[in-house]
N, C-alpha and C positions, 0 to 999 in steps of 0.2 A: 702030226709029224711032218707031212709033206708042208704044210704053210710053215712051218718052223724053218727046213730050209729054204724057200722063198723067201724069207724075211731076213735069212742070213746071208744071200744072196746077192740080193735088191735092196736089203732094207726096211726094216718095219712100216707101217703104215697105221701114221698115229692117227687114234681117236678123237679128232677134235669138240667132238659135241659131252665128251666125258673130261675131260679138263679141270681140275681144280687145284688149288692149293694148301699144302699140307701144313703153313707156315713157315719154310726154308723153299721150297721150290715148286714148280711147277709140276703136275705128275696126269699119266691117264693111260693106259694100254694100246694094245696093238691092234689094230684090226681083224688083223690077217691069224697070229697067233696067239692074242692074249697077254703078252707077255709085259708084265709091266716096266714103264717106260718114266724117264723122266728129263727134262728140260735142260739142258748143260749149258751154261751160259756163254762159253767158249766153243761145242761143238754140236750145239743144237739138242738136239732129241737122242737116247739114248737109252739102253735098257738099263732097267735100277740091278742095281749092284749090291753085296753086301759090304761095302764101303760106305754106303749111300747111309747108313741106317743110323739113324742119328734119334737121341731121346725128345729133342725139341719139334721133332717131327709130329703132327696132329694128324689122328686115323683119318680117313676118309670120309666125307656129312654124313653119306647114306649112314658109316657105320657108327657113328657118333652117338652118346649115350642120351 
C-alpha cells in the first residue's frame, strides 16, 4: 500500500530486466508496486489500463503454452 503511493507520487519504477513484448507493445511491472505497466509511445511508460486490452495481445512467455 505504502509503495502504491510512492509510485503515485514519484512515479513507478519500471522493471527493466522483465521487459517483453506482447505483440502490440512493450509491457513489464513496477518495481516498487507491482503494478503493471506498459510503454506508450507518445508518453513513455505507464500503467496498463483496461483500454489497453486488446485480443491481438500475446500472454506473457513464462505464461505461454
Amino acid at each position: 500500500m505504502f509503495a502504491r503511493t510512492i509510485c503515485k507520487l514519484g512515479g513507478h519504477r519500471v522493471n527493466r530486466r522483465r521487459v517483453w513484448h506482447d505483440g502490440v507493445d512493450f509491457r513489464t511491472s513496477c518495481d516498487r508496486c507491482h503494478a503493471p505497466l506498459i510503454r506508450d509511445e507518445k508518453n513513455g511508460w505507464r500503467e496498463f489500463g483496461d483500454d489497453d486490452a486488446l485480443e491481438e495481445r500475446q500472454a506473457h512467455p513464462h505464461h505461454a503454452p
